[in-house]
N, C-alpha and C positions, 0 to 999 in steps of 0.2 A: 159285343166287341168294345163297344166303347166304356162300360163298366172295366174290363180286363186291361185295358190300355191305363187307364186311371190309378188302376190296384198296381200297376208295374213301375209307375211313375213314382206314385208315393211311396214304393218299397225300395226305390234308386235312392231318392231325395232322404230316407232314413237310413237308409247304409252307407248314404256319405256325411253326414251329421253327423252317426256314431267311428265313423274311423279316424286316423289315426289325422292330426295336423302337421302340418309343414315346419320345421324349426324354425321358431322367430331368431331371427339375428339380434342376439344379445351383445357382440361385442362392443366394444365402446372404442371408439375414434381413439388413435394413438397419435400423439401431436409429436413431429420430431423435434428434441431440443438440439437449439443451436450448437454445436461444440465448437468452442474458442479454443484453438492452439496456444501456448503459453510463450511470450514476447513478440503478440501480434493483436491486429486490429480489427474491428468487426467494420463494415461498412458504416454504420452507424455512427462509430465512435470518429473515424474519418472525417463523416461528415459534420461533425461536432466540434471539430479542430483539433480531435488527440494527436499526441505525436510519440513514438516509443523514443526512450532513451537507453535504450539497449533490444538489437533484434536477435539475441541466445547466443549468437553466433563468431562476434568477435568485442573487442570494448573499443572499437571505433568511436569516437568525441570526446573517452575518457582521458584526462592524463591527473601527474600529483599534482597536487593543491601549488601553487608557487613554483612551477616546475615546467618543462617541455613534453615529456613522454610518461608513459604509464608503468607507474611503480610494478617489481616484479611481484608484489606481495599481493596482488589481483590477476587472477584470473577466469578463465572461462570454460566451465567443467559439466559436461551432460546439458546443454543448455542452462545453464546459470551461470551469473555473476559470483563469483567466490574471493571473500577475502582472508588469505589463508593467516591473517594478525600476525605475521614476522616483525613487526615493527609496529610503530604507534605510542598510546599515553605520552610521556614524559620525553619519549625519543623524539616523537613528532615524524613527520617523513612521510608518513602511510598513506595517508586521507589523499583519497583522490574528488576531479569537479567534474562537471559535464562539460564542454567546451564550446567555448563560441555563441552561446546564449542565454541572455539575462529573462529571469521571469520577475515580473512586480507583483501584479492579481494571479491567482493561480490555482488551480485544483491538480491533486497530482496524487497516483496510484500508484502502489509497489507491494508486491510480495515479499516476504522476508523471514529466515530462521535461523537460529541464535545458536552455539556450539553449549554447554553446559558450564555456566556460569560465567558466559560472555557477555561483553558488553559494544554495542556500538551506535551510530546514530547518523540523521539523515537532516541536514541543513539547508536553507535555502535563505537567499538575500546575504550570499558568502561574497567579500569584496578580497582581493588580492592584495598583496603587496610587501615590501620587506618590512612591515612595521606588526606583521600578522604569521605567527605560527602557525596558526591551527585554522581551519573554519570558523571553529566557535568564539573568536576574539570579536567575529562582525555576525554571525549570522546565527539566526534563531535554532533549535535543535527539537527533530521528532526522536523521544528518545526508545533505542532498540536497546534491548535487557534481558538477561531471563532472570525476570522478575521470580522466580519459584524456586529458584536454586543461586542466585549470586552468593558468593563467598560471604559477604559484611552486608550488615545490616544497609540498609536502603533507608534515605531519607525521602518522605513523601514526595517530593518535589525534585528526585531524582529516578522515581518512577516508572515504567513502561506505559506509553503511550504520552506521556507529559510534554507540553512546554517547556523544558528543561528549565530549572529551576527560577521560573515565572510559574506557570500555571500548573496545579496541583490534579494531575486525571483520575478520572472516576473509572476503572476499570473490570470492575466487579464481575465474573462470570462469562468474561471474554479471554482469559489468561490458559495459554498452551503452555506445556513441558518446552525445555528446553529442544529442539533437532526435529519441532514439528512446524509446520506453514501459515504466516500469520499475513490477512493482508490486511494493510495502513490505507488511510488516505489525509490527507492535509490541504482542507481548502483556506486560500487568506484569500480578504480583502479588505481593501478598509473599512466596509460598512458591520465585517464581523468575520472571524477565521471561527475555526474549529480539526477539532486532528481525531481521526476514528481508529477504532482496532476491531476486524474483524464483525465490522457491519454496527459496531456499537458509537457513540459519540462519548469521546473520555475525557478532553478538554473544549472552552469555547471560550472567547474574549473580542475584545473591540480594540483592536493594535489604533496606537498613539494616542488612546484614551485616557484620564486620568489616571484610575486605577492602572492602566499601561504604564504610564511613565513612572510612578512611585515603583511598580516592582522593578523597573530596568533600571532604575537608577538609586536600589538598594543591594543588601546581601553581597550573593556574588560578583554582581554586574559592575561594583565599586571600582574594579581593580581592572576593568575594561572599556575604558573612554567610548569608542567606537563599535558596541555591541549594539545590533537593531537602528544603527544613526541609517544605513542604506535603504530604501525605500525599494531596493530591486538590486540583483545580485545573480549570483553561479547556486546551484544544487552540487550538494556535495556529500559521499558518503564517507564514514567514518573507520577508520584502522585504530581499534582501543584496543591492541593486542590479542583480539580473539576470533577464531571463526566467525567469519557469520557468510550468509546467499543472500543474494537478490536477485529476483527475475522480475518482470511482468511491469517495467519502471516506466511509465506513461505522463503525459504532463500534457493543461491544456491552460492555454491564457484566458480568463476571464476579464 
């Protein structure tokens, strides 16, 4: 008996040796990614100090440059910021500011696409007044282009992504067709600015530097006393007669 008990034993223990195993759990952890709604904030960034200057929804802070209320040539279509260019270049009139707050130090986000062979652009340290057409008499320019299809040749330094004609961008393999979505960013401080496209860095300098003052106070800037003299100023975007969108327009004080 005890022989027979043995032999049954070790014929259970080999027939569950040779059958069949359990599926090992091969999946792999699926991590959810966050999804950020477009002209809104993450906690995060909250708590970071962002602030939206445009929430999709209406152009509440916006109005024209030198003016009370918000030009008809902007508005507010699918969730975006549209500037449908009726006015602008040499008319002047278009350019609208964000209102009611000066940035000095500043890091600031926005999304942006260009109509086919438009041009426009995004200012900051814009100062008002009747002695000022345009934004760009006092304030620096992130320049917006479609740099791929503009009618006229382009001068370096009139470039997408540039310093506007100050600092010459490196943009190389970061460049969309005209009617597709580019995001910018532009950090200044004093101790060093730089302006990105699309995750890339395409300019970088040291504002009131020497090399600063030579370019601001050569070329074009001759024929503009008061270009970069404000050390803090309005955001402002530009009507150069052509389509262009903006959404996703964020700004934090550094």
């Amino acid at each position: 008996m005890k022989k027979s008990r043995i032999a049954w034993v070790a014929l259970f223990a080999l027939a569950w040796a040779c059958g069949p195993k359990p599926a090992e759990d091969t999946s792999e952890e699926v991590v959810a990614e966050e999804v950020v709604m477009d002209n809104s904030l993450t906690p995060d960034e909250k708590a970071a100090g962002w602030m939206l200057l445009f929430d999709g929804q209406s152009l509440d802070g916006w109005r024209a440059f030198n003016g009370d209320t918000t030009p008809s040539n902007w508005i507010v279509e699918d969730g975006v910021m549209k500037g449908l260019g009726a006015t602008g270049g040499e008319d002047f009139g278009g350019d609208i500011v964000f209102d009611g707050m000066e940035f000095e130090e500043f890091e600031m986000e926005f999304t942006w696409k260009i109509s086919p062979g438009g041009n426009s652009g995004v200012f900051y340290h814009v100062v008002e007044g009747p002695d000022y057409k345009a934004p760009y008499y006092t304030g620096p320019e992130y320049q917006v282009i479609d740099q791929l299809g503009f009618p006229q040749p382009l001068e370096d330094w009139q470039s997408l992504a540039a310093d506007y004609a100050m600092y010459v961008p490196d943009y190389e393999g970061v460049v969309k067709p005209a009617g597709e979505w580019n995001t910018s960013k532009i950090i200044f401080s004093e101790e060093g600015a730089s302006y990105w496209l699309n995750g890339k860095k395409t300019v970088e300098f040291v504002p009131y530097s020497e090399d600063w003052e030579t370019r601001r106070n050569s070329g074009k800037w001759e024929e503009f006393p008061d270009y970069k003299i404000a050390k803090k100023g309005l955001i402002a975007l530009q009507d150069h007669g052509d389509p262009v969108w903006f959404k996703n327009i964020k700004i934090r004080t550094l």
